[in-house]
VOLUM-219206 format. One record per residue: chain; x negated, y negated, z of N, C-alpha, C in turn; residue number from 0. Coordinates in steps of 0.05 Angstrom, whole numbers, always signed. Each point is the difference from the previous one (the first is absolute). Layout:
BEGIN
<atom gudo="A" n_east="X" n_north="Y" n_up="Z" ca_east="X" ca_north="Y" ca_up="Z" c_east="X" c_north="Y" c_up="Z" marba="NUM"/>
...
END
This chain:
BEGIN
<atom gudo="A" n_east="-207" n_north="+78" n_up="+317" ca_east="+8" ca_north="+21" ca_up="-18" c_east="-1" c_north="+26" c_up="+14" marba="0"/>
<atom gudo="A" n_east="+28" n_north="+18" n_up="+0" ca_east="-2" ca_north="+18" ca_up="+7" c_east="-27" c_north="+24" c_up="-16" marba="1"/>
<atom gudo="A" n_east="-10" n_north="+12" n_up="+21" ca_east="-27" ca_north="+23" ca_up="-13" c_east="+14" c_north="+28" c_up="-1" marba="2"/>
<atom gudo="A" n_east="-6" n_north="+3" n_up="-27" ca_east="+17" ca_north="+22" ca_up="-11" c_east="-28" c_north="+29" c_up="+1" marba="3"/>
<atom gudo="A" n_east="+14" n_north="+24" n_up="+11" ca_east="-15" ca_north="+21" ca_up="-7" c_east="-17" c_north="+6" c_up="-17" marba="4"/>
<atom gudo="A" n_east="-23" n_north="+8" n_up="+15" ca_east="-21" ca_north="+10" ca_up="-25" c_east="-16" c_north="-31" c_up="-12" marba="5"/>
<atom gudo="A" n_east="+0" n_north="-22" n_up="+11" ca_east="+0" ca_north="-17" ca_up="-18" c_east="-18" c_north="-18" c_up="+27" marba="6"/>
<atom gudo="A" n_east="-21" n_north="-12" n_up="+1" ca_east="-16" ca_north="-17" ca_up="+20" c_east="+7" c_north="-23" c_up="-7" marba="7"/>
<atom gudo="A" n_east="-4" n_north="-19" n_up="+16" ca_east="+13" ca_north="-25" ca_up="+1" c_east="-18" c_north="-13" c_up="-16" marba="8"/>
<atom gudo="A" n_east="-24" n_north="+8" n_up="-3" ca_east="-19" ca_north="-22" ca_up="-34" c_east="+20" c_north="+15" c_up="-17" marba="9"/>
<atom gudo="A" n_east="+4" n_north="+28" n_up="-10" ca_east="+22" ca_north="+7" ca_up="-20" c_east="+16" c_north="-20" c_up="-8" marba="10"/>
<atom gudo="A" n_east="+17" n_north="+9" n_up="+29" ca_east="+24" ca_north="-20" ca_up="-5" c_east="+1" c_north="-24" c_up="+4" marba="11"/>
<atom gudo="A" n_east="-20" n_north="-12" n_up="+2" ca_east="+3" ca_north="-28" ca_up="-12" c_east="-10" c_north="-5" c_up="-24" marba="12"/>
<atom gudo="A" n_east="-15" n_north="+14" n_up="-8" ca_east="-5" ca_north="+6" ca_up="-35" c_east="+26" c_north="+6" c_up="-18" marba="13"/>
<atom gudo="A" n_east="+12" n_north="+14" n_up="+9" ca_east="+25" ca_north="+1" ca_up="-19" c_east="+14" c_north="-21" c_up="+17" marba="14"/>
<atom gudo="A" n_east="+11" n_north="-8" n_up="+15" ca_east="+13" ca_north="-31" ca_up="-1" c_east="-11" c_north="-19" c_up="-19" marba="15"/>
<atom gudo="A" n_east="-26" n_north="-9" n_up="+0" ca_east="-12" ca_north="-14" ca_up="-19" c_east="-1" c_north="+8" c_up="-29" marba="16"/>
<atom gudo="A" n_east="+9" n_north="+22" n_up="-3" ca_east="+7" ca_north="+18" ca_up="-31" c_east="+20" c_north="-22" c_up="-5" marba="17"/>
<atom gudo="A" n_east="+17" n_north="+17" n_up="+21" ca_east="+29" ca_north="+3" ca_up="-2" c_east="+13" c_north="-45" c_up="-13" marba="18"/>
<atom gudo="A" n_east="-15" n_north="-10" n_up="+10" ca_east="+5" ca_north="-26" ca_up="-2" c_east="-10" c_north="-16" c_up="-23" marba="19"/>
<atom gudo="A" n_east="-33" n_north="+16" n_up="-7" ca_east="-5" ca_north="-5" ca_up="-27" c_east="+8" c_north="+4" c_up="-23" marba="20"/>
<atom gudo="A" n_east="+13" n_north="+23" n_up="+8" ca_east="+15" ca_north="+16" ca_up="-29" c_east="+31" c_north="-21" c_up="-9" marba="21"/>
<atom gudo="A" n_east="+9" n_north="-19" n_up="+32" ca_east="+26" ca_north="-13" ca_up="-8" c_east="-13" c_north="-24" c_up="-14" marba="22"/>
<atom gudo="A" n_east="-20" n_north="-10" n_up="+5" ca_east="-4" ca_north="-25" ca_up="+1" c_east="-10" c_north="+11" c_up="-43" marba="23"/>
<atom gudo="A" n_east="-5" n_north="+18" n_up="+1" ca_east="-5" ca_north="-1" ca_up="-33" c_east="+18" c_north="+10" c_up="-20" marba="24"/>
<atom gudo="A" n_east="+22" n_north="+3" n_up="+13" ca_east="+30" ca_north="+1" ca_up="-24" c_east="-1" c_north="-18" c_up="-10" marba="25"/>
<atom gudo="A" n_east="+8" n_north="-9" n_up="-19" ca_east="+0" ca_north="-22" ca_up="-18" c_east="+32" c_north="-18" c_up="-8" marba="26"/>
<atom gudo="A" n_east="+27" n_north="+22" n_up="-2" ca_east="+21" ca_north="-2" ca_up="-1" c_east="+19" c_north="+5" c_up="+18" marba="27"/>
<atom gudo="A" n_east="+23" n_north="-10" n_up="+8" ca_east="+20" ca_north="+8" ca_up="+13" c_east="+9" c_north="+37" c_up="-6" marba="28"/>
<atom gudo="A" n_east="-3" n_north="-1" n_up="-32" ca_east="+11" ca_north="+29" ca_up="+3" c_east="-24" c_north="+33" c_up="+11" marba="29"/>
<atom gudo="A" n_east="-26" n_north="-17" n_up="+1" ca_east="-23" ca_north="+20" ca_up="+10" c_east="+4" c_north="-10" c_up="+21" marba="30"/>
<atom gudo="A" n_east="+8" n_north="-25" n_up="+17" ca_east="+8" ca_north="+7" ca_up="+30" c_east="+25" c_north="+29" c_up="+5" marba="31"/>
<atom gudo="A" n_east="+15" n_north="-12" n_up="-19" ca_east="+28" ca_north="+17" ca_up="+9" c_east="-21" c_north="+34" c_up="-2" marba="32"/>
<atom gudo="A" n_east="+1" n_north="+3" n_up="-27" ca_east="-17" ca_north="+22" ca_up="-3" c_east="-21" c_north="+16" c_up="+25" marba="33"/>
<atom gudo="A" n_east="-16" n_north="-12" n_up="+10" ca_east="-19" ca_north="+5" ca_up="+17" c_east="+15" c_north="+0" c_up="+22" marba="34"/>
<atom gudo="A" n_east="+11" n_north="-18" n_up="+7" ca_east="+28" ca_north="+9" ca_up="+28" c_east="+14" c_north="+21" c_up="+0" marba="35"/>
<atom gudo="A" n_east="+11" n_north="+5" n_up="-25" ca_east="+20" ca_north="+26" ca_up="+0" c_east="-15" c_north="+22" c_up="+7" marba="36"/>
<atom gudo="A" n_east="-22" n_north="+4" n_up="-6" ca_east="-17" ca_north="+24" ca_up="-5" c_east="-12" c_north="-2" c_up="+28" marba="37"/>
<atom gudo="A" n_east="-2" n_north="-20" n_up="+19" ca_east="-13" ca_north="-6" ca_up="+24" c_east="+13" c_north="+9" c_up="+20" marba="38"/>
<atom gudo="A" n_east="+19" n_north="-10" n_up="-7" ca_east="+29" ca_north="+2" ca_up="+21" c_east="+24" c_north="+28" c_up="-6" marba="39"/>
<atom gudo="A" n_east="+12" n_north="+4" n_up="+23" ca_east="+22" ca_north="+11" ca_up="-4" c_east="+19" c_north="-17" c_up="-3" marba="40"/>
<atom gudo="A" n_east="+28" n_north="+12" n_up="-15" ca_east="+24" ca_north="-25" ca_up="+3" c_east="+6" c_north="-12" c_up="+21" marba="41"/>
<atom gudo="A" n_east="-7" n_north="+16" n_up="+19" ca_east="+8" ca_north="-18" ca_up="+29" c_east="-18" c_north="-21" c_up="+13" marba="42"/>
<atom gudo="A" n_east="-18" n_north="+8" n_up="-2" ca_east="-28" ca_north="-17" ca_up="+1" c_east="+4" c_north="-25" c_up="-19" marba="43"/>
<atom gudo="A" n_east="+0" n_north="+6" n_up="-28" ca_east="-2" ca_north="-20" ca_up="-8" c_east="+35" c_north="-23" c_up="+0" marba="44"/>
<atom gudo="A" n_east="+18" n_north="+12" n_up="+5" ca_east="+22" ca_north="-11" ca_up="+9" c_east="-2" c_north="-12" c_up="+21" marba="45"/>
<atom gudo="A" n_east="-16" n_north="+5" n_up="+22" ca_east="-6" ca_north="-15" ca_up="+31" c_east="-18" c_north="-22" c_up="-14" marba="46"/>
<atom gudo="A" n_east="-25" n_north="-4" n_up="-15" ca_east="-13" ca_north="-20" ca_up="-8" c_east="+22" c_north="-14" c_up="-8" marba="47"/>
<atom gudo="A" n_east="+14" n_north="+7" n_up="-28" ca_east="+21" ca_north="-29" ca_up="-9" c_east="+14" c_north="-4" c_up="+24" marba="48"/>
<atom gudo="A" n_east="+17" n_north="+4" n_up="+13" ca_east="+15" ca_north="-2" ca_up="+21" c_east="-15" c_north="-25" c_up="+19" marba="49"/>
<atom gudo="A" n_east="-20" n_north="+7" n_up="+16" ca_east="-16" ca_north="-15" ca_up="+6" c_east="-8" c_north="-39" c_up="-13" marba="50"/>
<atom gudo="A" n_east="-11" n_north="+18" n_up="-21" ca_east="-8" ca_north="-23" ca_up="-27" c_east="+29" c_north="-27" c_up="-3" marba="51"/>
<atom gudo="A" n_east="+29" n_north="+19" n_up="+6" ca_east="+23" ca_north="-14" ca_up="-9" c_east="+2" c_north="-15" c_up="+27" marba="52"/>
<atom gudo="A" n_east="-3" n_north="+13" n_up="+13" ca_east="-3" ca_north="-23" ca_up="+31" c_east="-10" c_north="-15" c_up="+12" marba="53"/>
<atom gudo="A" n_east="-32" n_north="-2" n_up="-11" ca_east="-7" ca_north="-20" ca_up="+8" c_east="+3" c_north="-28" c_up="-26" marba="54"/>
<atom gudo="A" n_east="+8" n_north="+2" n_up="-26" ca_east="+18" ca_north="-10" ca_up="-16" c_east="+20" c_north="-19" c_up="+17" marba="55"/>
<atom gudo="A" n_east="+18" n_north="+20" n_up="+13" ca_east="+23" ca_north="-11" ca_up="+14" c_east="-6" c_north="-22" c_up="+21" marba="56"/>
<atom gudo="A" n_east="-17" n_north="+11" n_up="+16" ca_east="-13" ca_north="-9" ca_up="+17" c_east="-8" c_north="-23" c_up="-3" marba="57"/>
<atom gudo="A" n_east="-19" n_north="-7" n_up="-27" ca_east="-9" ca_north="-21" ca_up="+10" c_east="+21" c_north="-16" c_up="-13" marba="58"/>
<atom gudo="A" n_east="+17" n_north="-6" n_up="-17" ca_east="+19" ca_north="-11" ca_up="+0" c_east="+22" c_north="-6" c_up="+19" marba="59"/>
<atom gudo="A" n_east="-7" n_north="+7" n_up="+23" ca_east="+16" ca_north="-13" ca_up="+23" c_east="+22" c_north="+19" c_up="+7" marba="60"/>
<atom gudo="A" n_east="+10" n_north="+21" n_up="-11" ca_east="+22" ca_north="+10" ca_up="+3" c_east="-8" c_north="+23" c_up="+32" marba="61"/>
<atom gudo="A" n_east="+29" n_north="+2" n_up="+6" ca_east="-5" ca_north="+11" ca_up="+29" c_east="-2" c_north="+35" c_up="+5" marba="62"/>
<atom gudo="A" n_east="-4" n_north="+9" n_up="+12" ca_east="+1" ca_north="+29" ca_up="-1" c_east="+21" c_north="+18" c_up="-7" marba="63"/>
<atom gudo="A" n_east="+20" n_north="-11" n_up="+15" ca_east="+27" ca_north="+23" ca_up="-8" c_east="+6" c_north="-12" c_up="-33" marba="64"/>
<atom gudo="A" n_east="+4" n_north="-25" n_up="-10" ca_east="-1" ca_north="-5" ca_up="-25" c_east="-29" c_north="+15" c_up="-20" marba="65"/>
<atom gudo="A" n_east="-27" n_north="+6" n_up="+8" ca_east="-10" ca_north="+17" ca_up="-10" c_east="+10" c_north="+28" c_up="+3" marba="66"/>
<atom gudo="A" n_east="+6" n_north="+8" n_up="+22" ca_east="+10" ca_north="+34" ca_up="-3" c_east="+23" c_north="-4" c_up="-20" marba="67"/>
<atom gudo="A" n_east="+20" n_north="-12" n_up="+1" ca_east="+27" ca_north="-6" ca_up="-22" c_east="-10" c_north="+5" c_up="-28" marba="68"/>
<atom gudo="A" n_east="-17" n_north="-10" n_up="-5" ca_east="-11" ca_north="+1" ca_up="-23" c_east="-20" c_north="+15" c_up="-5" marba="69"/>
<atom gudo="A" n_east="-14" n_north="+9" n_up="+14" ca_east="-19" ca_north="+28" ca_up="-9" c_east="-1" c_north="+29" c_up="+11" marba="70"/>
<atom gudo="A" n_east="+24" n_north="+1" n_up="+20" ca_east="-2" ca_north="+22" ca_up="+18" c_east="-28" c_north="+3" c_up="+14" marba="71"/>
<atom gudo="A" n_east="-11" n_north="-12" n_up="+6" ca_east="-30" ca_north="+5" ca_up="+7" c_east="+20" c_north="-6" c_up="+37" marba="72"/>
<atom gudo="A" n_east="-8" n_north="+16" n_up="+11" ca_east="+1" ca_north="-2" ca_up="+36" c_east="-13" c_north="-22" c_up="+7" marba="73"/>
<atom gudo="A" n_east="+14" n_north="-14" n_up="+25" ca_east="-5" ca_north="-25" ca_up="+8" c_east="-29" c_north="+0" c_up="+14" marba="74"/>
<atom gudo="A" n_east="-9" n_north="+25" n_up="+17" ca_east="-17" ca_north="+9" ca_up="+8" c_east="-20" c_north="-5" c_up="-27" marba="75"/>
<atom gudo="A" n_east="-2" n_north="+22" n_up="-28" ca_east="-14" ca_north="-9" ca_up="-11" c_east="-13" c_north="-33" c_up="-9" marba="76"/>
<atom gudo="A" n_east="+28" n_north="-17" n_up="-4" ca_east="-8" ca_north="-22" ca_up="-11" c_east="-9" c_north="-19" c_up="+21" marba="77"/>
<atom gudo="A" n_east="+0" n_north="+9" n_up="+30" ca_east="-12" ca_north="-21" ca_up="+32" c_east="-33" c_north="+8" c_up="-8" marba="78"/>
<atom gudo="A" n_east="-10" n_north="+34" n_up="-1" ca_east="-23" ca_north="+1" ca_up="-16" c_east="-10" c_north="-9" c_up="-14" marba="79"/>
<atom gudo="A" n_east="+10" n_north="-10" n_up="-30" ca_east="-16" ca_north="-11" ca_up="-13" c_east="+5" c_north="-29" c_up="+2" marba="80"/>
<atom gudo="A" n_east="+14" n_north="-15" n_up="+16" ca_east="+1" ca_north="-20" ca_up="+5" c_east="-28" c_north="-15" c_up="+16" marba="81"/>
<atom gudo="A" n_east="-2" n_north="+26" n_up="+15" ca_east="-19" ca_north="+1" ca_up="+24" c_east="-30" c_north="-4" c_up="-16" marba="82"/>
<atom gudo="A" n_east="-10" n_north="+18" n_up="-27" ca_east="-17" ca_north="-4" ca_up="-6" c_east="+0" c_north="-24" c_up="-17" marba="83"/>
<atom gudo="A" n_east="+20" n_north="-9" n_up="-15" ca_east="-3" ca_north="-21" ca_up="-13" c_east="-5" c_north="-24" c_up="+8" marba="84"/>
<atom gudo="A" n_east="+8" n_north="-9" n_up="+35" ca_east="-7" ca_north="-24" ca_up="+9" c_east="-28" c_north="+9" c_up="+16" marba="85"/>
<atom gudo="A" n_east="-8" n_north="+19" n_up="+4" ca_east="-9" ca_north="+3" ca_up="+26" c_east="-24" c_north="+25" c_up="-14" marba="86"/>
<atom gudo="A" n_east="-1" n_north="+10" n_up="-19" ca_east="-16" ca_north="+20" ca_up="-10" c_east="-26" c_north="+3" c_up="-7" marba="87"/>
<atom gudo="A" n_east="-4" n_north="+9" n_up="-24" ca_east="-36" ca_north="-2" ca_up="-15" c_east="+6" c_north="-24" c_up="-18" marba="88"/>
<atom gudo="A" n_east="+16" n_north="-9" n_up="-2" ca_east="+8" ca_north="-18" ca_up="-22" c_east="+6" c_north="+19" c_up="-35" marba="89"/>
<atom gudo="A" n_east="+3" n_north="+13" n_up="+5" ca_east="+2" ca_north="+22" ca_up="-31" c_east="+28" c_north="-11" c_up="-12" marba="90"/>
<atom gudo="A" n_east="+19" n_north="-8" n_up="+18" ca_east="+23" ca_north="+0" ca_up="-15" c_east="-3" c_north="-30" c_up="-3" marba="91"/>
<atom gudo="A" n_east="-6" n_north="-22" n_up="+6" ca_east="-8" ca_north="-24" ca_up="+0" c_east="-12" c_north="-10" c_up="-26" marba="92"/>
<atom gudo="A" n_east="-18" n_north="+16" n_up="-9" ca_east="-25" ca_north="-3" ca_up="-20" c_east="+18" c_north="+2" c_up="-16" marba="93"/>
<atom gudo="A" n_east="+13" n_north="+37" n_up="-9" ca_east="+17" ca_north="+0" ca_up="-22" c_east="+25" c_north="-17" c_up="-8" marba="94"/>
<atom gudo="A" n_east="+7" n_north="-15" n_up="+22" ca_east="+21" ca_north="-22" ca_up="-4" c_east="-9" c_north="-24" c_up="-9" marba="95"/>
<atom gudo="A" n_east="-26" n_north="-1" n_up="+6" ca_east="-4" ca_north="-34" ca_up="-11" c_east="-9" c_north="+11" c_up="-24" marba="96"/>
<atom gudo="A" n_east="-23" n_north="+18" n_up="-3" ca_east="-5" ca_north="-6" ca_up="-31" c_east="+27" c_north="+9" c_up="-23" marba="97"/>
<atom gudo="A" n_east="+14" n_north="+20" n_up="+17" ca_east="+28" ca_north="-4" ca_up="-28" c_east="+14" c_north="-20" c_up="+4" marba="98"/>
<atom gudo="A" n_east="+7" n_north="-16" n_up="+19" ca_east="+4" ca_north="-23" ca_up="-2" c_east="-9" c_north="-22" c_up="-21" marba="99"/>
<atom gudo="A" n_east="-26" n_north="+0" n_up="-1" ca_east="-10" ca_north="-17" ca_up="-17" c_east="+5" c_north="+4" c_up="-31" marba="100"/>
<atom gudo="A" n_east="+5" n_north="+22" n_up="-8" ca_east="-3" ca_north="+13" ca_up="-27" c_east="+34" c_north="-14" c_up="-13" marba="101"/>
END
């Protein structure tokens, strides 16, 4: 995690650990949306869905330039998150299997 001004790295990893508790206790899709909008700028939070839509694509087999076709997301972006999704923390892995299951 980048260390932001004014802010020591016990800080800031205190608010990371905020920052993760506070998602994990929305209760609804629309207090996600809610708590995103207010988190994020439009662009910001447009790069998350964007993202979110590609590794979607992704793991359904479809190929890169057929993901840019369909989401304008840069090929460059979607080799990125390709990169973390086989090869990552497993973050996008987790959220695929358990919505998978649902």
């Amino acid at each position: 995690m980048k260390l932001h001004r004014g802010l020591t790295e016990q800080a800031a990893s205190a608010a990371e650990t905020g920052l993760y508790q506070a998602i994990l206790n929305l209760r609804t899709e629309d207090e996600c949306r809610r708590f995103f909008t207010d988190l994020c700028t439009p662009a910001e939070l447009e790069a998350l869905v964007d993202r979110w839509a590609v590794v979607a694509y992704l793991d359904d087999g479809l190929p890169y330039r057929k993901i840019h076709a369909l989401t304008g997301v840069s090929v460059t972006t979607i080799g990125r998150v390709a990169r973390f999704l086989s090869a990552g923390n497993g973050g996008y892995s987790t959220a695929l299997e358990r919505l998978n299951r649902t």
